[in-house]
N, C-alpha and C positions, 0 to 999 in steps of 0.2 A: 453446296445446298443439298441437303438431304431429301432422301426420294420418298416420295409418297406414295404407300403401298394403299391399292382399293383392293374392293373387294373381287371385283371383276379379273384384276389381275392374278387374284391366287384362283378362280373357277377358270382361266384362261389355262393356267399352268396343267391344270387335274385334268382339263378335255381328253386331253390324249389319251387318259387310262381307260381301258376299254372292258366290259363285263362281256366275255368270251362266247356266253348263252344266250343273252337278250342280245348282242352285238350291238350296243348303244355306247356311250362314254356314261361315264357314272355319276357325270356332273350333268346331264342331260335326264336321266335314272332317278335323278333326285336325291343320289344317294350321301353326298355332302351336304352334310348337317351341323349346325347350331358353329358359323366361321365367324370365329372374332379374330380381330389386327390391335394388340398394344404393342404399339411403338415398333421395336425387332421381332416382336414373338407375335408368331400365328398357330392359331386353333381352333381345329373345328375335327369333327366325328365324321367317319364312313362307316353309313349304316347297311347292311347285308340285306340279305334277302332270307338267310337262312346261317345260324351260327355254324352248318357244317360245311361252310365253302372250301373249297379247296386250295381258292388261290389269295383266300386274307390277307397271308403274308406280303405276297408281290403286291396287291393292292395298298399295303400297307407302304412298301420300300419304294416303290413308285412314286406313290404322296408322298413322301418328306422327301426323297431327294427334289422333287420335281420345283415344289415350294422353296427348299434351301434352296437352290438354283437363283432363287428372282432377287432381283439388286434392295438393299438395305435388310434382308432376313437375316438375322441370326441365331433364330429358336422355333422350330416347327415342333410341334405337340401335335399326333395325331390319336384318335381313341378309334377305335373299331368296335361298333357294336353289330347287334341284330335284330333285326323283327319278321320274324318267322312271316312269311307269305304262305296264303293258303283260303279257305273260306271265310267267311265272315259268322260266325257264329252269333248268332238272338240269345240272350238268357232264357228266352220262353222256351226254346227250340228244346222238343221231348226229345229227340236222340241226340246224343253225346253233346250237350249245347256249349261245351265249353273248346273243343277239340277243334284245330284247324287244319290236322292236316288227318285221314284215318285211312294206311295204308294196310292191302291186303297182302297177306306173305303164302302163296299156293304154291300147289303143285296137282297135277296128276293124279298122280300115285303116293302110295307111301315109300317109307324107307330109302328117301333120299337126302335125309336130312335138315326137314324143311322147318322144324321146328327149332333146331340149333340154329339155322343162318335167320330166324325169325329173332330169335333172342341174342342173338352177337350185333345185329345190326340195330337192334335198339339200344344196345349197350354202346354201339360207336357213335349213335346220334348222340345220346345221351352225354357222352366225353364231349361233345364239342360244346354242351355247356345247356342243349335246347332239354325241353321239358316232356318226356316220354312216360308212354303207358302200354304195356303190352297184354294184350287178349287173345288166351288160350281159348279156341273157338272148337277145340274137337273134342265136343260132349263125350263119346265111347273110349279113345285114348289118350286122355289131358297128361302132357309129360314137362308140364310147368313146373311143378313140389320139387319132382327131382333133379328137373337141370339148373333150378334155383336154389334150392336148399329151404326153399320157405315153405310152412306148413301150417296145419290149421284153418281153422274157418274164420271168415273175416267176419269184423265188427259192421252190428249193422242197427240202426235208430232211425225211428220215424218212417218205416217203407223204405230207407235206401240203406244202397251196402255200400261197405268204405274197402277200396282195395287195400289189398295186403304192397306195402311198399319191404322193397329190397334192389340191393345193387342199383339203388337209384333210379329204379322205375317203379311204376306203379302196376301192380301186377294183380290178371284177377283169371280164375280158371276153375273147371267144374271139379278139379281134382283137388281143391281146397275145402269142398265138401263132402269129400268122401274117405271112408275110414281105409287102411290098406290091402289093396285087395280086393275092395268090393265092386260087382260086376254094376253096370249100369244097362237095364233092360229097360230101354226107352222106344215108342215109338215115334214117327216125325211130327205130330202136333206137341208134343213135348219138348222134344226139343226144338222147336220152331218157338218156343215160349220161352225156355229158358236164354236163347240166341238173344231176344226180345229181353225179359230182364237184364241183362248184361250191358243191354245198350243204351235202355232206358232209366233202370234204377242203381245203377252204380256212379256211386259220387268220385266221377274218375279228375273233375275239377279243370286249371287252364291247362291244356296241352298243346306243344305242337306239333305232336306226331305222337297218332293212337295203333301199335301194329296189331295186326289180327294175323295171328296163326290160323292159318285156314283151315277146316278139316279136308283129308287129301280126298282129291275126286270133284265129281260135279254132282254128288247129289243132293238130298232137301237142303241137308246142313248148308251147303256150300249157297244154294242160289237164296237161302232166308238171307244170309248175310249181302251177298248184293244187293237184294235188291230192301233190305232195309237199314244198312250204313249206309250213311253218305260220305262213299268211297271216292278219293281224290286220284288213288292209283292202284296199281299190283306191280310184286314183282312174281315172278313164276320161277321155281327155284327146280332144277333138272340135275340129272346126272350126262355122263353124255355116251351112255350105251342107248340101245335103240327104243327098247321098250320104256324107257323114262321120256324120249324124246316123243315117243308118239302117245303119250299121256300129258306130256306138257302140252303140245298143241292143242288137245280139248280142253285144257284149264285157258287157256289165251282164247279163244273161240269163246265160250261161255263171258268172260269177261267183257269183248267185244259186243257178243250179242246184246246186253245189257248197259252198253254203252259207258264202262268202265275204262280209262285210259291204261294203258300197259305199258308201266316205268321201263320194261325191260327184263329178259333172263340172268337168270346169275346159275353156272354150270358149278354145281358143288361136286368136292372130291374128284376134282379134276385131275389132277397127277399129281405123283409121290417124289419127293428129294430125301436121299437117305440123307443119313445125320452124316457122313464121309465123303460123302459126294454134292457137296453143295450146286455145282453147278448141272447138274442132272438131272432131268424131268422125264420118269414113267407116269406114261397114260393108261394107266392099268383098266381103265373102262372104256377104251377108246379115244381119240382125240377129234376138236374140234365140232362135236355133235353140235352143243347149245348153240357155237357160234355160225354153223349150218344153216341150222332152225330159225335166229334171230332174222337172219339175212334174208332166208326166206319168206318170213312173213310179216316184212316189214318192220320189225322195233328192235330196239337198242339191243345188245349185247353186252350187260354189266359187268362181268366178272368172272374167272374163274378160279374156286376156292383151292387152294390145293388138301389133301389128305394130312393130317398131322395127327397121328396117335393120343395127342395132349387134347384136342379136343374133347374126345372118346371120353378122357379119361376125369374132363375136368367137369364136363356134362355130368358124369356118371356120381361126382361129389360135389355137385352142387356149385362149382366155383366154376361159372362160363369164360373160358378162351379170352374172350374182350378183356374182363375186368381182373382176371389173373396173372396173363400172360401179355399185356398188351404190345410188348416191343416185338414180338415175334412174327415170321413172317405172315402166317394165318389172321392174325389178330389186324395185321398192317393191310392185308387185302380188303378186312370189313371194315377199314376206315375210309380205304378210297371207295367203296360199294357205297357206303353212307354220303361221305359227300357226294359222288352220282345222285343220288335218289335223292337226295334233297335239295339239289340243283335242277332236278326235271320237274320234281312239284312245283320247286317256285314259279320258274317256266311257265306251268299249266296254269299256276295260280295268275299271273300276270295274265296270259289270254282269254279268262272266264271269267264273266261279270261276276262282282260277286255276289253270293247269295240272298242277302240282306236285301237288292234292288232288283233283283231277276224276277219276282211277282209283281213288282208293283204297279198299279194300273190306276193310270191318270185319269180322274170325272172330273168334268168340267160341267157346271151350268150356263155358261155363256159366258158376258164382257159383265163385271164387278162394278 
């Protein structure tokens, strides 16, 4: 007599597999979707939380062995998709109303590379398939033209601008307005305005993750942008000699004070592997700083980039690291940074009502 598969018994099979960050089973998570049974063949979807998961694949080989496993299967069909978690975005909503996730990329200081691990790590969300936009937020030294290659003033109708797309994100920066060379002598209500069109009248469209290059430092520029994005996180981007480390702690403190969540450090140009010594790591700035700093003040410890000449060189022509060079070890450290951060957003996004219902206030007239 042939065995009758329900549906219960294939969500019985999938309990086991467990989502590593929520600590839940995934079948509890909600995350098996749309499970049909004809006859041998079973089929149904696990849907993510974010398309840059890291563990897809296991979540995938898991399910179909776990279903082939059950008595009368002969055809498991699994699809993996995603739906980005993040705010609840209104169409009314004046800043970024389409964006669910709008993460800040800081630092300190400058000249730590903050602006390249801003744009490599949009370009490794972006690989995983989600829908990205990056915003060059440092009015006085916008270095988006050049590490993109894209140029020119964007197209703009009816009061809004249309970002300039390339490399697959949607890119917008104050050095798209500017001829080469020309200084920008601004004071802070101007740029406190300009910060403000960027967020308000740029038709940046669905996103699920909007990065903002921060400008380095905590001053006007930096605190317009918190405190008028509706920022899901930061990462704070360091070297790990001393005086980057004791500038990253005011960029994390500021973020704090503002009640900004703080994804975690990523220690850039961490140490050097010559091309002949593969397994050889110089910490030509010191070692272990970021991961120092993390520990100390409580948040994650994302990453450390290592120094690769190709970077320098690929920033320098327009053709970023990520999207040139992707198999290479550099390029493979900002894919696992990207999945990190877009596994701590979902996270965050799971424990914070979302916005859509966080105003809402109940009047009642009495019994109807």
């Amino acid at each position: 007599m042939p065995t009758t598969l329900s549906h219960t018994d294939v969500l019985d099979a999938l309990r086991p597999i467990v989502d590593p960050d929520f600590g839940k089973s995934i079948v509890d998570l909600g995350f098996v979707k749309n499970l049909s049974i004809d006859g041998a063949r079973v089929a149904f979807d696990i849907e993510l939380t974010t398309p840059a998961c890291p563990v897809k694949a296991e979540f995938e080989r898991q399910a179909r062995e776990r279903v082939a496993a059950l008595p009368g299967v002969a055809e498991v069909d699994v699809t993996m998709t995603a739906q980005t978690r993040g705010r609840a975005p209104a169409p009314q909503d004046e800043v970024l109303p389409g964006v669910r996730n709008v993460v800040a990329v800081a630092s300190g200081k400058g000249g730590v590379g903050k602006s390249t691990v801003a744009l490599n790590l949009a370009l490794a969300l972006r690989a995983t398939g989600a829908r990205v936009g990056l915003m060059d937020c440092d009015v006085y030294g916008p270095s988006l033209p050049l590490l993109t290659g894209v140029h020119g003033r964007p197209r703009a109708e009816e009061k809004r601008i249309f970002p300039h797309e390339g490399w697959g994100l949607k890119l917008m920066s104050m050095g798209f307005f500017l001829t080469e060379g020309s200084p920008v002598i601004w004071r802070g209500p101007m740029v406190h305005g300009l910060i403000r069109q960027f967020l308000t009248d740029v038709e940046w469209g669905e996103l699920d993750y909007l990065m903002l290059d921060m400008p380095p430092g905590t001053g006007d520029a930096a605190l317009t942008l918190t405190q008028s994005a509706p920022l899901s996180g930061a990462v704070i981007v360091t070297t790990a000699n001393d005086l980057s480390l004791i500038d990253a702690r005011k960029g994390l403190a500021m973020f704090q004070k503002v009640d900004v969540p703080v994804l975690g450090i990523v220690e850039n140009m961490s140490y050097f592997t010559p091309p002949d010594l593969p397994d050889r790591k110089y910490y030509i700035f010191g070692e272990g700083g970021g991961r120092r700093v993390a520990q100390e003040l409580g948040v994650e410890f994302l990453a450390e980039l290592p120094i690769d000449p190709r970077v320098v060189a690929s920033g320098d022509s327009g053709k970023p690291i990520v999207a040139s060079e992707p198999e290479i070890e550099v390029s493979r450290a900002f894919t696992e940074l990207a999945g990190l951060v877009a596994r701590r957003l979902a996270v965050l996004a799971e424990r914070t009502p979302p916005i859509a219902d966080a105003n809402i206030t109940w009047v009642t007239d009495g019994p109807s």
